[in-house]
C-alpha positions as CSV (number, residue, x, y, z in Angstrom):
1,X,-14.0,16.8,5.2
2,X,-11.7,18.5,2.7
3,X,-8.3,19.2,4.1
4,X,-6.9,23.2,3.0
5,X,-4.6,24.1,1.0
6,X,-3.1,27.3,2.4
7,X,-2.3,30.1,-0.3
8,X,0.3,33.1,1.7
9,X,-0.7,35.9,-0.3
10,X,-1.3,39.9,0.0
11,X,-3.4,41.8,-2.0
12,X,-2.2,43.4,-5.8
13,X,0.2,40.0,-5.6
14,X,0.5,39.3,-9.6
15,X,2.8,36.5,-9.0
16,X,-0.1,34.8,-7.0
17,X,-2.8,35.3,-9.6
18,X,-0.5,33.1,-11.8
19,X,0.5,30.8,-9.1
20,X,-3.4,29.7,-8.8
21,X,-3.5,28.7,-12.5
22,X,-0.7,25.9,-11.5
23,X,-3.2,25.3,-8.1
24,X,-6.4,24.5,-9.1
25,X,-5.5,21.5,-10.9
26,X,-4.5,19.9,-7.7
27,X,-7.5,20.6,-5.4
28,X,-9.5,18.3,-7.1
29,X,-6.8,15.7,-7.3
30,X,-5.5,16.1,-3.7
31,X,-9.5,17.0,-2.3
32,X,-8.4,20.0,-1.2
33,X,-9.5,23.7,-0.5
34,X,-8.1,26.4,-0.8
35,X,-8.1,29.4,1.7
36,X,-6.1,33.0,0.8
37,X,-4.1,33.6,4.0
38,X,-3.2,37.5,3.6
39,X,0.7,37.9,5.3
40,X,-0.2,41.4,6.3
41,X,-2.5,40.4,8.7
42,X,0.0,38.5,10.8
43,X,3.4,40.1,11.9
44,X,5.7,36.6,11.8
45,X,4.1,35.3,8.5
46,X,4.7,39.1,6.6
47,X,8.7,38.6,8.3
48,X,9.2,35.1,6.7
49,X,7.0,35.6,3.4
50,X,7.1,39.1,2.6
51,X,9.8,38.6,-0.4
52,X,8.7,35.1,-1.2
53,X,5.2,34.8,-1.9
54,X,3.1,32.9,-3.8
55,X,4.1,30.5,-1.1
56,X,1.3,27.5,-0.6
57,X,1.6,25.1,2.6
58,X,-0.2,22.5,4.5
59,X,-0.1,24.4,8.0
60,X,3.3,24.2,8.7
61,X,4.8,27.6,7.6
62,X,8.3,25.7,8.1
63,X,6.8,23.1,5.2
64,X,6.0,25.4,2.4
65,X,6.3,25.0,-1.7
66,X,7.2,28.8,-3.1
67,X,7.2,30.2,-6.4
68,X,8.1,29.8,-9.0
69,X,6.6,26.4,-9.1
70,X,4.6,24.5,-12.0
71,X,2.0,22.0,-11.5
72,X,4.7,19.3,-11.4
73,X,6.3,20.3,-8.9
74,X,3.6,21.1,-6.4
75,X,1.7,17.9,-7.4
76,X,5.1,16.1,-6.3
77,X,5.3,18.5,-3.2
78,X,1.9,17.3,-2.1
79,X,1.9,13.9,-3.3
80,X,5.2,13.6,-1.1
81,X,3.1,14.9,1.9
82,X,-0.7,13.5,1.7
């Protein structure tokens, strides 16, 4: 089982089109999936995220790696956490 890789997003986000380019590397390397999670569907996560997305997280939207970020750093963000 293939733990997720959580993507806080809306729709006609630009920065987040460019944020998955520096995501899919890690997937493969940290066996993760990754699911979308639109902030407009859920009142508290559209209050903490609305000026900060691309944010990516494990679950914990208190533990969370935001743009602007590379593949460095989110492969040191994860590799710190998995």
């Amino acid at each position: 089982m293939s733990r997720e890789l959580l993507l806080y997003t809306t729709l006609g986000c630009s920065l987040c089109e460019k944020a998955k380019l520096e995501i899919w590397p890690q997937l493969e390397r940290f066996r993760l999936r990754l699911r979308e999670v639109d902030i407009a569907d859920d009142p508290l996560l559209l209050e903490r995220f609305a000026v900060r997305i691309p944010v990516v997280g494990l679950g914990d939207p208190e533990d969370v790696c935001a743009w602007p970020f590379d593949q460095a750093q989110l492969h040191d963000w994860l590799r710190q956490r998995l």
